[in-house]
C-alpha positions in Angstrom: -97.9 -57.9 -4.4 -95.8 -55.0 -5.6 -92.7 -54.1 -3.7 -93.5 -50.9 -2.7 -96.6 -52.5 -0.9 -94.2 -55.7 0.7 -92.2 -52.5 2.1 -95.5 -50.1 3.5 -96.3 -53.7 5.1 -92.8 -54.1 6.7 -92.6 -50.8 7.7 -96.3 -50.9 9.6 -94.4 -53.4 11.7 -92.0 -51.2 13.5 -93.4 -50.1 16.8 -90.4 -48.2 18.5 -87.5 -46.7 16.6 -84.5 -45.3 18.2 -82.5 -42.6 17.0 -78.7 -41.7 16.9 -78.7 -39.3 20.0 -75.2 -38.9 19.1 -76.0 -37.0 15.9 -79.5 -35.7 16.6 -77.2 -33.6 19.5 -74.7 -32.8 16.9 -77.4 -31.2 14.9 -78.8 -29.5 18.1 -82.0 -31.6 18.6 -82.8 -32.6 21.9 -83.2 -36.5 23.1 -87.0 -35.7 22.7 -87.0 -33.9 19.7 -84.9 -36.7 17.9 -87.6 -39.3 18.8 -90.3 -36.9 17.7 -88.1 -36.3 14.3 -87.4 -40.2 13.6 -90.7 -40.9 14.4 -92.2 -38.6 12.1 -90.2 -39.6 9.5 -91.3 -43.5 9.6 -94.4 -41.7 9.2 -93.9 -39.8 6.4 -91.8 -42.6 4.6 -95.5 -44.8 4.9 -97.8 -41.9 3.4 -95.3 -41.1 0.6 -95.1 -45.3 -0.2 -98.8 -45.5 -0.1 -99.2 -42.3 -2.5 -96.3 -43.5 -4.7 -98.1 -46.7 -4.5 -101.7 -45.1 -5.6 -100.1 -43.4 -8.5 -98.5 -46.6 -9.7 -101.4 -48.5 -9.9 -103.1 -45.2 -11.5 -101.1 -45.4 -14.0 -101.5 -48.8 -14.6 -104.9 -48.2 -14.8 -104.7 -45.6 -17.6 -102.3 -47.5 -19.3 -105.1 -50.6 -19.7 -107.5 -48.0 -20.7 -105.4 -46.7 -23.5 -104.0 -50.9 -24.9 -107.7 -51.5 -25.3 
């Protein structure tokens, strides 16, 4: 199992993460919008793992199709 999938799996696990209020307000977010923001985020760090994860084994793929 690559690494990139190890982290994806590892990263499915987290349920609730909890921001720094104390620089989400020094940036101007509110308490809300900071939860909305980190939780996004966790989001967005999955769908571009699994992507990056696609292309690798893409490429892997092409580079079996071109050693034969």
């Amino acid at each position: 199992m690559s690494d990139i999938k190890k982290v994806i799996e590892g990263l499915e696990l987290i349920e609730t993460v909890i921001p720094s209020y104390k620089h989400a307000r020094r940036k101007g977010l509110t308490d809300e919008e900071a939860e909305t923001v980190v939780n996004w985020a966790l989001e967005q760090a999955i769908i571009l793992l699994e992507q990056l994860l696609e292309l690798e084994q893409l490429l892997e793929q092409l580079i079996g199709a071109t050693d034969g």
